[in-house]
C-alpha beads as a LAMMPS data file, in Angstrom:
LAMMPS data file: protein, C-alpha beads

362 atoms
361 bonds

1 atom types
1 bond types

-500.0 500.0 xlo xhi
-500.0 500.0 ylo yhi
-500.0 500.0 zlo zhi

Masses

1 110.0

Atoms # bond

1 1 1 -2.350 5.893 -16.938
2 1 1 -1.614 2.603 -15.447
3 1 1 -3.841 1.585 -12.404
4 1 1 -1.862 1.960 -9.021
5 1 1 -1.823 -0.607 -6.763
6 1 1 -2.652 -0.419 -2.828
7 1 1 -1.743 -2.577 0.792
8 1 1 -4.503 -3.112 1.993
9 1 1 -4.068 -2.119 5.850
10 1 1 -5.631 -4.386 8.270
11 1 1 -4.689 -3.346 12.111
12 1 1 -2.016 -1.748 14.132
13 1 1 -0.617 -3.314 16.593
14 1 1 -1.730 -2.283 20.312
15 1 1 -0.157 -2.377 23.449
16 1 1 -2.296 -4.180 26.701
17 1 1 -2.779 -3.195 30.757
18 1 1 -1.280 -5.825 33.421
19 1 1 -3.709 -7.743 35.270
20 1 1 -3.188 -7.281 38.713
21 1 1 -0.964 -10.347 40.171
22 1 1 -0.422 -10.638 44.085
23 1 1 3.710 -10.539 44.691
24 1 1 4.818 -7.547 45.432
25 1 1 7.238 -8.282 42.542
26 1 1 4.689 -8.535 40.072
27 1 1 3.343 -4.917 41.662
28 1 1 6.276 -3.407 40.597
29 1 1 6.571 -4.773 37.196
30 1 1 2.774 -3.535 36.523
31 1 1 4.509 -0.059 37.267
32 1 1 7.312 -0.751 34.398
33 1 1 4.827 -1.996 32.235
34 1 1 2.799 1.433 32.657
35 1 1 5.431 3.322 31.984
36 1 1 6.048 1.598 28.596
37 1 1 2.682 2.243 27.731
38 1 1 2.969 5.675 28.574
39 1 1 5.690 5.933 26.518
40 1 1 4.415 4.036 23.656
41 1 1 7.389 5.604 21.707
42 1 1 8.838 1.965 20.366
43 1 1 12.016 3.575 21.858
44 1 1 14.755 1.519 23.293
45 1 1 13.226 3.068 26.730
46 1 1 10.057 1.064 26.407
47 1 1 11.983 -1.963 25.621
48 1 1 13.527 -1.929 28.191
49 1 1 10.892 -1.107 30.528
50 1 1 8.562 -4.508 29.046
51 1 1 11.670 -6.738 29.828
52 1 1 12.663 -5.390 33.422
53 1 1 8.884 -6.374 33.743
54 1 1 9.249 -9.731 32.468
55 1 1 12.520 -9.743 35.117
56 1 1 10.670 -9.006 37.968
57 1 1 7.431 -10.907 36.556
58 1 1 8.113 -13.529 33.965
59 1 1 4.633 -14.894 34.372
60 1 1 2.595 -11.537 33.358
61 1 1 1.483 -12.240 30.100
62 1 1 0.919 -8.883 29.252
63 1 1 4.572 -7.705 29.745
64 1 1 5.683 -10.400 27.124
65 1 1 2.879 -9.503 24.635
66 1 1 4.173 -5.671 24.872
67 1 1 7.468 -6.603 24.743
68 1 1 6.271 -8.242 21.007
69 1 1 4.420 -5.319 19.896
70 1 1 7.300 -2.917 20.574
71 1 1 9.513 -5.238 18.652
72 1 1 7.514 -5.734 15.924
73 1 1 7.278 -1.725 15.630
74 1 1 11.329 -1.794 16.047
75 1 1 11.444 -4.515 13.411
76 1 1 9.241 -1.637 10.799
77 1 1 5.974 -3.427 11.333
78 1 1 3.878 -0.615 13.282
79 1 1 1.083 -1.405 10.806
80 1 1 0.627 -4.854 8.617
81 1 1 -0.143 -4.609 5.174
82 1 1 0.299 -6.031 2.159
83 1 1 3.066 -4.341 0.915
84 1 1 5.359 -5.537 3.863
85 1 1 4.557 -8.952 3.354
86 1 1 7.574 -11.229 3.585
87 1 1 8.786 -8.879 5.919
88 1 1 12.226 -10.596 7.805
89 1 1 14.075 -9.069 10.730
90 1 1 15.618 -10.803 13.644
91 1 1 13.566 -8.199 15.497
92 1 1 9.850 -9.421 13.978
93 1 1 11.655 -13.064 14.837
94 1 1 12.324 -11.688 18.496
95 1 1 8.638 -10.118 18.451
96 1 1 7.215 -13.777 17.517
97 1 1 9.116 -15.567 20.500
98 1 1 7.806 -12.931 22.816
99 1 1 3.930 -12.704 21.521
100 1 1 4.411 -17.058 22.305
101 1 1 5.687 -16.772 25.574
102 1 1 2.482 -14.483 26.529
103 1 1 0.075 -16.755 24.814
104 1 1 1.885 -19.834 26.788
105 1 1 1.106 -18.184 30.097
106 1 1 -2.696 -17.203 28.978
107 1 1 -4.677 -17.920 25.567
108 1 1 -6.156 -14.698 24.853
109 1 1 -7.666 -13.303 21.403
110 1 1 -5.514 -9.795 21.398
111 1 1 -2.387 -12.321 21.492
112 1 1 -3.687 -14.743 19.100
113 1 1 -4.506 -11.647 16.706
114 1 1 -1.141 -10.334 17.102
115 1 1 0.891 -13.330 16.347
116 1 1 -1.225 -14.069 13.021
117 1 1 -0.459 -10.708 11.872
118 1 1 3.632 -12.001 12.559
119 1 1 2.646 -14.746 10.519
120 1 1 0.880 -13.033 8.143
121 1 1 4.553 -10.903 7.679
122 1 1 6.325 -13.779 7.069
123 1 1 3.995 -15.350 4.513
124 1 1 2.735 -17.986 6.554
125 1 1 -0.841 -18.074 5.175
126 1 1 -1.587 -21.512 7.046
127 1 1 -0.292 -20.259 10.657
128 1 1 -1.982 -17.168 10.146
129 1 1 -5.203 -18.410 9.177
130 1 1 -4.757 -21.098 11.865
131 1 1 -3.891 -18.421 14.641
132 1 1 -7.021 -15.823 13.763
133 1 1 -9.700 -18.661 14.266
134 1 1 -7.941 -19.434 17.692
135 1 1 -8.198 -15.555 18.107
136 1 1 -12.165 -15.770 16.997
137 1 1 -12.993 -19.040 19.026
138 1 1 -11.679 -17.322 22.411
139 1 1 -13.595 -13.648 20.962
140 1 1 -16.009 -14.110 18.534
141 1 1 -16.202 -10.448 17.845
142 1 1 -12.153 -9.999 17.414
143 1 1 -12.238 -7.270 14.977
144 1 1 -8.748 -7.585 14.076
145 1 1 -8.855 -11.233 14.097
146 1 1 -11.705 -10.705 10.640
147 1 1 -9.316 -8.411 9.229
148 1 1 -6.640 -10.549 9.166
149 1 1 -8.158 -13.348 7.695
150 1 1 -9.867 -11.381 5.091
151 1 1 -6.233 -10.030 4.182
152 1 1 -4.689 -13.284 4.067
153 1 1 -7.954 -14.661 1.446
154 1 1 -7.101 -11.197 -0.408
155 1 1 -3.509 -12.314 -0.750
156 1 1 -4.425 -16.102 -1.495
157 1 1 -6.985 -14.742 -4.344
158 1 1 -9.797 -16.225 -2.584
159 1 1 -12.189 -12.800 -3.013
160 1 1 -15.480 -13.758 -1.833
161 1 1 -14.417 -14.886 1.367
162 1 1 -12.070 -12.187 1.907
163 1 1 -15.225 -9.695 1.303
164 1 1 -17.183 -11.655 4.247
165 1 1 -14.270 -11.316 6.520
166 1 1 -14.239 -7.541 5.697
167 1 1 -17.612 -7.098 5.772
168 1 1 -18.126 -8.960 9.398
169 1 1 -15.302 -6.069 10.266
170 1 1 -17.851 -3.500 9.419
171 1 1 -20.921 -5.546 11.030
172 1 1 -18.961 -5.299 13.939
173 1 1 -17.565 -1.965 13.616
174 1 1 -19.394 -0.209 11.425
175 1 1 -16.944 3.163 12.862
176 1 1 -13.700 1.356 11.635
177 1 1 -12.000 3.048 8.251
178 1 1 -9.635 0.139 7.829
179 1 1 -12.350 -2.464 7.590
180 1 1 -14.467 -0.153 4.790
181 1 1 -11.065 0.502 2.717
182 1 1 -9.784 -3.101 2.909
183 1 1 -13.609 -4.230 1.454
184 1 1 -13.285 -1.263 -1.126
185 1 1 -9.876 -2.945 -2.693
186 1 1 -11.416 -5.956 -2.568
187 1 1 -14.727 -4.947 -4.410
188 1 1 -12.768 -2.930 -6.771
189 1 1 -10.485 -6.373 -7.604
190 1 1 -14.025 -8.421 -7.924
191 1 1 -15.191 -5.546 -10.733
192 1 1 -17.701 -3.983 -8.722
193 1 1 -16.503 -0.475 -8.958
194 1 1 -19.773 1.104 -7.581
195 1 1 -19.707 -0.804 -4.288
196 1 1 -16.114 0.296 -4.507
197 1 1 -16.410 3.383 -4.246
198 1 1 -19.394 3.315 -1.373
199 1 1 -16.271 1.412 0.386
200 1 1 -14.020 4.379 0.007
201 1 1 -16.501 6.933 0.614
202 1 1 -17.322 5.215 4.154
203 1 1 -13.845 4.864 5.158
204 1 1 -13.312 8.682 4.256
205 1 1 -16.413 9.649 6.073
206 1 1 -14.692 7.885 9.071
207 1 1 -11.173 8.884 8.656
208 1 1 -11.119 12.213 7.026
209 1 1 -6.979 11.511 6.681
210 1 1 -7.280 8.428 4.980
211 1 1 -4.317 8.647 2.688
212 1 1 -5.085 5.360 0.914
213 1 1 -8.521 5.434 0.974
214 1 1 -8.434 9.025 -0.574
215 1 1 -6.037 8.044 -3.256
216 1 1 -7.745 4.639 -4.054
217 1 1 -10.786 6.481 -4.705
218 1 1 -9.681 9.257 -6.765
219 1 1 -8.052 6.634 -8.995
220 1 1 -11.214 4.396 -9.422
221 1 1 -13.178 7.714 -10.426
222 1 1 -10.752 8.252 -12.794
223 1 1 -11.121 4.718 -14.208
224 1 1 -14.953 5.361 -14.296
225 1 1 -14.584 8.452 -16.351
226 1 1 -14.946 10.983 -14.045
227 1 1 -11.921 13.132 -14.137
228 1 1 -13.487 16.378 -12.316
229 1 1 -14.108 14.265 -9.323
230 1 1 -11.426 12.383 -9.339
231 1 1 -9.112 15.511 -8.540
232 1 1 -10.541 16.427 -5.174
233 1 1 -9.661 12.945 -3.314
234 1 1 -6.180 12.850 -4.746
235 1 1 -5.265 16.602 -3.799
236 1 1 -6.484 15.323 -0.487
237 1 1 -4.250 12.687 -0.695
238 1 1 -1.454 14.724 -2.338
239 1 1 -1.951 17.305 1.004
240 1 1 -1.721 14.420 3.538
241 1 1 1.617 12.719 1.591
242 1 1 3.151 15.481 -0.046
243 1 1 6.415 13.216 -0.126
244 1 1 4.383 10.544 -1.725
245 1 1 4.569 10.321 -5.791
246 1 1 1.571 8.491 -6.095
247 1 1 -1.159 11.159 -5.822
248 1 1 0.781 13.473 -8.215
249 1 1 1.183 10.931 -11.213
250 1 1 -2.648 10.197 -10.620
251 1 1 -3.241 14.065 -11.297
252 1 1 -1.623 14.184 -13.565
253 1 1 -3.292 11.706 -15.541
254 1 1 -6.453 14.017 -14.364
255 1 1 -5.264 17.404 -15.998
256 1 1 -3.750 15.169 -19.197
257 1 1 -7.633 13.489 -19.770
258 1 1 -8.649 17.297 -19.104
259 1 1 -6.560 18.687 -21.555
260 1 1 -4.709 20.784 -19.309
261 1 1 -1.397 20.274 -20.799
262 1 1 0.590 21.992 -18.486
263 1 1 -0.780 21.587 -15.014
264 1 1 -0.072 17.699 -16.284
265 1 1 3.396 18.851 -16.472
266 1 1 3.870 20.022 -13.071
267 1 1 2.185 17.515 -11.595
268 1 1 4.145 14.375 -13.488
269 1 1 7.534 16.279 -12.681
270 1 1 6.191 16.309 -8.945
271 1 1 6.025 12.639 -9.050
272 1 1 9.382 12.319 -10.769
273 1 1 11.522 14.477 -8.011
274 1 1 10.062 12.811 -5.673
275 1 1 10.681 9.037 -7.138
276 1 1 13.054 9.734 -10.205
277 1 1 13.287 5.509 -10.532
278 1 1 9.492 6.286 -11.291
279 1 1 9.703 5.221 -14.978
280 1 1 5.947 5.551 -15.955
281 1 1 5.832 9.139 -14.273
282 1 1 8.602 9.946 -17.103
283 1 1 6.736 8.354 -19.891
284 1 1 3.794 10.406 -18.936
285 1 1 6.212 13.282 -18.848
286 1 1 7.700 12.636 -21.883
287 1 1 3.846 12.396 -23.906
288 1 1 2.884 15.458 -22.442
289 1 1 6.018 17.572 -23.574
290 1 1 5.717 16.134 -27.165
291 1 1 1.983 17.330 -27.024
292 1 1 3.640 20.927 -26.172
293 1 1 5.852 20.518 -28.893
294 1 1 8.692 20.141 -26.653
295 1 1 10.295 17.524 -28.542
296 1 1 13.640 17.697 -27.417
297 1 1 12.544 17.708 -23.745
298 1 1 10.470 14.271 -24.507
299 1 1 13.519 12.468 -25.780
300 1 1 15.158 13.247 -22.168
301 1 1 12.182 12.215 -20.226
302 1 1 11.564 9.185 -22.706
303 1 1 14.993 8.164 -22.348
304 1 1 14.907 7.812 -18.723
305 1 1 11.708 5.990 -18.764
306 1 1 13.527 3.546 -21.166
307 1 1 16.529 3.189 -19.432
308 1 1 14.554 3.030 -16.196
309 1 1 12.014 -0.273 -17.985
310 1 1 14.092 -1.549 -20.966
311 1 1 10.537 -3.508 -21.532
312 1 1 7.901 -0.717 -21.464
313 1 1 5.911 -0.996 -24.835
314 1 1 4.936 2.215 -23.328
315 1 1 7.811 4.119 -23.284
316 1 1 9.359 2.899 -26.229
317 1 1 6.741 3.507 -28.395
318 1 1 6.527 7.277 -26.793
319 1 1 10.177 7.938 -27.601
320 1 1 9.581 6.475 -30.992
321 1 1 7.122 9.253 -31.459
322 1 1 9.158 11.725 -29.725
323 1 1 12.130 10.847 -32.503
324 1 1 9.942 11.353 -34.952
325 1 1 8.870 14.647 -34.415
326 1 1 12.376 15.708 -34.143
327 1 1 13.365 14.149 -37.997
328 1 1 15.518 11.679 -35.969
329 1 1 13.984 9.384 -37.939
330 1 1 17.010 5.896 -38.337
331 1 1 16.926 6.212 -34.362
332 1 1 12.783 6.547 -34.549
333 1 1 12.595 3.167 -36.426
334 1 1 15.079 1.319 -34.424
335 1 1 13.549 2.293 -30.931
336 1 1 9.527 1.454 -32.654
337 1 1 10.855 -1.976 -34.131
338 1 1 11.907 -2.297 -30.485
339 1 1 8.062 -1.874 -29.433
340 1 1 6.868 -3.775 -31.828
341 1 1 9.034 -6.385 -30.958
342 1 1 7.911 -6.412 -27.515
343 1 1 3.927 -6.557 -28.262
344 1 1 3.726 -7.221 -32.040
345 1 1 -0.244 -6.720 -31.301
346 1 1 -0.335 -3.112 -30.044
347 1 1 -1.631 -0.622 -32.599
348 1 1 -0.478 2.309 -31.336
349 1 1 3.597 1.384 -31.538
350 1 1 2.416 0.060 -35.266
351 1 1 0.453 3.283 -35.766
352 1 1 3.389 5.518 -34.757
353 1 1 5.593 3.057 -36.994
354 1 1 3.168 3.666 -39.798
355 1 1 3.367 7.487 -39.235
356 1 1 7.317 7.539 -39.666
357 1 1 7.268 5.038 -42.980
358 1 1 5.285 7.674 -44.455
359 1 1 7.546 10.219 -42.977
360 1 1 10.152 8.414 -44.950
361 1 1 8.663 7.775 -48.052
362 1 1 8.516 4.570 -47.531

Bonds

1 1 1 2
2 1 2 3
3 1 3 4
4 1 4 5
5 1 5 6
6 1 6 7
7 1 7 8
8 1 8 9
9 1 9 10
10 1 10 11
11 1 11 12
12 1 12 13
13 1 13 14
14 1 14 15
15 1 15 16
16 1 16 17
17 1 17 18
18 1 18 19
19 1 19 20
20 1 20 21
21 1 21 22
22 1 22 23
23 1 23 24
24 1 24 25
25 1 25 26
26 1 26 27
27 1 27 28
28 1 28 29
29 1 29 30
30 1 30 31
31 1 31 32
32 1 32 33
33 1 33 34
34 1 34 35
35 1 35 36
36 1 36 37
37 1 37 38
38 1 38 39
39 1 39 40
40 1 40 41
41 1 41 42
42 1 42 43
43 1 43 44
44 1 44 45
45 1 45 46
46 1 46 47
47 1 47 48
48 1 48 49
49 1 49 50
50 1 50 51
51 1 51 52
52 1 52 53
53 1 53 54
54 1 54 55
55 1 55 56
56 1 56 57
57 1 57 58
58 1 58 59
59 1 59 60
60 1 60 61
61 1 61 62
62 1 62 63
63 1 63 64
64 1 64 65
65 1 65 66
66 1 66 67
67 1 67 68
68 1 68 69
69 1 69 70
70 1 70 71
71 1 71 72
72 1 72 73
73 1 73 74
74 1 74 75
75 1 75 76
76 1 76 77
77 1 77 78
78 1 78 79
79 1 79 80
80 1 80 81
81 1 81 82
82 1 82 83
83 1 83 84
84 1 84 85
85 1 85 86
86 1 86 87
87 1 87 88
88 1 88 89
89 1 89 90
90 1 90 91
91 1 91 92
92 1 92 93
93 1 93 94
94 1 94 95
95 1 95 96
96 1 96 97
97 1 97 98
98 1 98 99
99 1 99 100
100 1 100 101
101 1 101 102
102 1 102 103
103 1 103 104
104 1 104 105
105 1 105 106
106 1 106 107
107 1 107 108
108 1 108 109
109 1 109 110
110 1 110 111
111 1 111 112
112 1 112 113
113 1 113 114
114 1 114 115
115 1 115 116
116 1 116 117
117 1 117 118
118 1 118 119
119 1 119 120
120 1 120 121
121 1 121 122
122 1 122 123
123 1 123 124
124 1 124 125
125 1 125 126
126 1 126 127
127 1 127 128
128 1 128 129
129 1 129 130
130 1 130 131
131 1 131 132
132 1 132 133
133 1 133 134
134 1 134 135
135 1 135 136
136 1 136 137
137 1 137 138
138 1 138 139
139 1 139 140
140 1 140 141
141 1 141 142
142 1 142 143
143 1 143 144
144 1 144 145
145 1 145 146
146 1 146 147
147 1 147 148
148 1 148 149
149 1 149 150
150 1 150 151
151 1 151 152
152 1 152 153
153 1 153 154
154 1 154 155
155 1 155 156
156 1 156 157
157 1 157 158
158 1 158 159
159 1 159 160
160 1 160 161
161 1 161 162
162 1 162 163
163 1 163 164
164 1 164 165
165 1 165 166
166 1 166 167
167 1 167 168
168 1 168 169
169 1 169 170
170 1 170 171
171 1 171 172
172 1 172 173
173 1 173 174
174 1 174 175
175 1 175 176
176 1 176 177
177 1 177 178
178 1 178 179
179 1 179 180
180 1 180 181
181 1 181 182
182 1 182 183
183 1 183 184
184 1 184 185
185 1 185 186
186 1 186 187
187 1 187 188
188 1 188 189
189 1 189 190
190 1 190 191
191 1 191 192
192 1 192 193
193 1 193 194
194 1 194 195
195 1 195 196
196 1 196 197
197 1 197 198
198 1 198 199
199 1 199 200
200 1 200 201
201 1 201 202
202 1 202 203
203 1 203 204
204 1 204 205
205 1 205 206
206 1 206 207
207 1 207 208
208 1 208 209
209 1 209 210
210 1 210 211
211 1 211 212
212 1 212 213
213 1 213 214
214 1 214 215
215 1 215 216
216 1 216 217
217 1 217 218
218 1 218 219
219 1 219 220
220 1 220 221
221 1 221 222
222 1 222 223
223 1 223 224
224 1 224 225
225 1 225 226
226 1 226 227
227 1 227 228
228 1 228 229
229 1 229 230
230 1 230 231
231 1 231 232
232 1 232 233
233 1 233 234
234 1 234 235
235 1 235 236
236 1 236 237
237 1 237 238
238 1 238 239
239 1 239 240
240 1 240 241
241 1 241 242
242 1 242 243
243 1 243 244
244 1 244 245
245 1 245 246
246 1 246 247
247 1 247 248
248 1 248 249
249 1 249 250
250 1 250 251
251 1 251 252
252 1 252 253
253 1 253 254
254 1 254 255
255 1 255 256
256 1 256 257
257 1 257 258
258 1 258 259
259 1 259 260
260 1 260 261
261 1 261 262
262 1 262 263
263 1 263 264
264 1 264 265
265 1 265 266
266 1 266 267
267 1 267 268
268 1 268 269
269 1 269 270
270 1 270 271
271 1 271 272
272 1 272 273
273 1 273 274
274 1 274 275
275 1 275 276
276 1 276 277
277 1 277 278
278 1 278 279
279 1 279 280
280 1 280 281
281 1 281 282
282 1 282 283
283 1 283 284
284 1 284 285
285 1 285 286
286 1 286 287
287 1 287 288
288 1 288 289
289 1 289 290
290 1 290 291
291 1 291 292
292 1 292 293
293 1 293 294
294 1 294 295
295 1 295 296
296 1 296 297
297 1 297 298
298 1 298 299
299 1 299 300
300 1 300 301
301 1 301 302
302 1 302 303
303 1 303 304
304 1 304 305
305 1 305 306
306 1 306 307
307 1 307 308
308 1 308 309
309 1 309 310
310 1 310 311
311 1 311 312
312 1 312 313
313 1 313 314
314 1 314 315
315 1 315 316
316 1 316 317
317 1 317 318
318 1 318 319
319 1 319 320
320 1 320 321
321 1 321 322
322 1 322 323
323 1 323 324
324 1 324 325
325 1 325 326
326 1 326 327
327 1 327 328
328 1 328 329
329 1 329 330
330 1 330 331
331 1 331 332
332 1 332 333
333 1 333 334
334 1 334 335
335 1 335 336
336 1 336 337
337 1 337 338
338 1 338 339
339 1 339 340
340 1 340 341
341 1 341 342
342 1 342 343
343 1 343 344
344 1 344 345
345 1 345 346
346 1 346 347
347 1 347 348
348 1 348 349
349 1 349 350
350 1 350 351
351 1 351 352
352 1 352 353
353 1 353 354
354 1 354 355
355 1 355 356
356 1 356 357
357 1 357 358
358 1 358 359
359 1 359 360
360 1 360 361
361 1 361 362
């Protein structure tokens, strides 16, 4: 199996309280702004609550910063990480503008933090980086502030300082499961799969739902050879995403190393219903049903996989196999010079090759 790869998640956004402000105007906005909170729904309600705020208050900073962090969770960023970076929506645009106007009125970390993690969206490494050391130099123990920067050296490939950002998170928070995961994936990246795992273990220990912390470790302890306790972390994570194909290819790889031929099966279909565009979840498929000598099953599953990655070695190779099995051996040889063609270097495609030559008589 191929290693997956994981966001790492660094905060989610949070809504503020009103300071108290003297006009009786501003009195009444602190009540719309409560009732937003008390919603906290990112429903058109709450929106509209923040800007009849900003209406009868347009210098309470924490109506505009609210007003941001509802629109950023309208615009599909509840939670940064770094698979929605490069996120674009006139809403995160409208979220930006907002998260400014509150920072114009009062410098404060929360709002500093915030608009990094817009920035961060967007791609803006500089601005980002920029914004969280404004966020640090008005709170130097802005939790969310470290976690953004460490996610932004992360992205930038800059490892070791991205580990001291995460692990000032858990200096300062040694309770938070999104500063232990984030300095897991970067550990794991830097080769230092022990420490890893620690990492995920911790974040676990303090968030016994941690999808990706779950999944991320069962994965690694299959990568260290140890299947049997691999599978407990990814049924965990298989029970708390059961929509989520991830978990269910990784077990699959489990029962497969196990020998356990058919709970493979039913696992890498799982995956496959649940993300049929999943091409390597098909080639898996596919190896597994030739190992059950259910060739002309394999082809199927192969096929797809093919069709899905016209460039998986992989695959190709697999359906090669598959082919050959069957006697189908003119479309064998076409599909494995195929392989070959794409990694002339791999010795299984050549080995497979070499096993239908002989096949052939040739």
């Amino acid at each position: 199996m191929i290693k997956l790869a994981f966001g790492i998640l660094f905060f989610a956004f949070g809504l503020v309280n009103a300071i108290a402000q003297n006009s009786s105007h501003c009195v009444d906005a602190g009540k719309s702004l409560r009732e937003g909170i008390a919603l906290s729904d990112a429903s058109m309600k709450e929106e509209e609550l923040y800007r009849d705020a900003i209406t009868k208050c347009p210098t309470m900073p924490e109506a505009h910063y609210n007003l941001g962090v509802v629109l950023s969770k309208r615009g599909g960023l509840e939670q940064v990480t770094a698979k929605n970076i490069g996120a674009t929506s006139q809403k995160l645009d409208e979220a930006l503008e907002s998260i400014n106007k509150a920072i114009a009125i009062r410098e404060d970390a929360s709002f500093f933090s915030a608009k990094g993690a817009l920035l961060v969206a967007k791609s803006d490494w500089n601005g980002a980086r920029t914004t969280y050391q404004k966020a640090i130099s008005l709170d130097p123990k802005s939790l969310k502030a470290y976690q953004g920067l460490g996610l932004i050296e992360e992205r930038t490939n800059h490892l070791d300082l991205a580990e001291g950002h995460f692990r000032k998170g858990t200096e300062l928070n040694a309770a938070d499961a999104i500063s232990w995961f984030n300095l897991g994936v970067v550990l794991e990246r830097r080769g230092r799969s022990s420490e890893s795992l620690k990492a995920y273990e911790k974040a676990l220990f303090q968030d016994g739902q941690f999808f990706d912390a779950a999944l991320s470790k069962g994965i690694l302890l299959q990568q260290m050879d140890k299947i049997e306790e691999s599978k407990p972390p990814l049924e965990l994570a298989a029970k708390l995403r059961p929509e989520d194909p991830n978990p269910h290819r990784a077990l699959g790889s489990a029962y497969e190393k196990e020998g356990d031929f058919d709970k493979a099966e039913i696992a890498f279909r799982k995956a496959t219903s649940l993300d049929s565009a999943d091409s390597l979840s098909w080639t898996n498929l596919g190896i597994i049903l030739v190992r059950k000598k259910q060739e002309a099953l394999a082809v199927d599953a192969l096929q797809k996989a093919v069709d899905l990655d016209p460039k998986s070695l992989q695959a190709k190779s697999a359906l090669g196999w598959a082919l050959t099995e069957l006697g189908r051996y003119k479309e064998a040889e076409a599909i494995l010079t195929e392989a070959i063609a794409i990694d002339p270097s791999d010795k299984l495609a050549k080995q497979n090759m070499g096993i239908l030559q002989k096949r052939m008589g040739k």
